[in-house]
C-alpha positions as CSV (number, residue, x, y, z in Angstrom):
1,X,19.3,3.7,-25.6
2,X,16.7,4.2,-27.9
3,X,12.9,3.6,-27.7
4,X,11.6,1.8,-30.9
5,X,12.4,-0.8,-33.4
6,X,16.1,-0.8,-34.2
7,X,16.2,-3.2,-36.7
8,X,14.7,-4.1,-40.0
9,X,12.3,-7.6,-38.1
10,X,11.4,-5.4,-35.4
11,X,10.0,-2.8,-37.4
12,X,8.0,-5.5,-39.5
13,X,6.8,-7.2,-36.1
14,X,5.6,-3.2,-34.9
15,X,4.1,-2.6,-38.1
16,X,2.5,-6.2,-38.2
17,X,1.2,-5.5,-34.4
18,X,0.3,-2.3,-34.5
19,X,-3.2,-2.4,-35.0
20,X,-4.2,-5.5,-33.0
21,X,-5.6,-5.0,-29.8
22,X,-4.4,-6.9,-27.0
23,X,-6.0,-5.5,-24.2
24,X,-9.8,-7.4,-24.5
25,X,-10.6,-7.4,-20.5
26,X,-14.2,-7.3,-21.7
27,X,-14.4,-10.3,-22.6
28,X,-13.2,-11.9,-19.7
29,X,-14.6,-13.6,-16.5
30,X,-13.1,-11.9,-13.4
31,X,-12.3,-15.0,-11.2
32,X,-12.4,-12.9,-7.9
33,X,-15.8,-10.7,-7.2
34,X,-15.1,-7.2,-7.0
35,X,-17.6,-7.1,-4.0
36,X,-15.6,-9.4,-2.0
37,X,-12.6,-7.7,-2.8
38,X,-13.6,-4.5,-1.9
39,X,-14.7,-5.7,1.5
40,X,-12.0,-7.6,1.9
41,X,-9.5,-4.5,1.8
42,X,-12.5,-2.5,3.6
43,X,-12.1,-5.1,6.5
44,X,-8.4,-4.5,6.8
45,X,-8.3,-0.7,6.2
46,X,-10.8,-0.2,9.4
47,X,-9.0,-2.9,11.1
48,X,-5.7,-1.1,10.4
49,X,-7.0,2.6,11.4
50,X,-8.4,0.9,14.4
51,X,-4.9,-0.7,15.5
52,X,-3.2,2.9,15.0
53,X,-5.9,4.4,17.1
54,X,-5.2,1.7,19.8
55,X,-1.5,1.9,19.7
56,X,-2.0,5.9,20.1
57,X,-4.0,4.9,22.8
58,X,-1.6,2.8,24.3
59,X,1.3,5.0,23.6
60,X,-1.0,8.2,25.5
61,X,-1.3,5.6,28.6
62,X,2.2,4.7,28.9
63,X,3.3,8.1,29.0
64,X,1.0,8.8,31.8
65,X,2.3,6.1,33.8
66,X,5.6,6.6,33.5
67,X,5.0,10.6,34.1
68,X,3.2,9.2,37.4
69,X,6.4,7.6,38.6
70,X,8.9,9.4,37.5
71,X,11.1,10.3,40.4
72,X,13.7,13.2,40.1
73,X,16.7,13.5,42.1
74,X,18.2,16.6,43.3
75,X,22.0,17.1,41.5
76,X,24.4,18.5,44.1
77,X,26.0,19.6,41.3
78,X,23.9,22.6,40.2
């Protein structure tokens, strides 16, 4: 599959288009504060790093507990 115009409208449209510029964001009104947005995802990237620190936590605990009451039997076996 080629990349390109193939036929002979598409190749008028690219020729017609190629110069105008379609990306004017300059212009234009954000309708969401980049402040706010960048505390927003701020707010949950601490509160996620804080969960995974409590959950490592949690995890460190658990495995002290159940190393606490572990009981081993003795195999007649071996």
């Amino acid at each position: 599959m080629a990349i390109g115009a193939e036929d002979y409208i598409d190749q008028l449209l690219v020729k017609k288009y190629a110069d105008e510029k379609v990306d004017n964001h300059d212009n234009m009104e954000s309708m969401v504060d980049p402040n706010k947005m960048m505390g927003a995802m701020n707010d949950y990237a601490s509160m996620y790093r804080n969960m995974m620190t409590l959950k490592q936590r949690l995890n460190i605990a658990c495995y002290a507990i159940n190393a606490r009451t572990a009981r081993y039997n003795k195999s007649s076996r071996y």
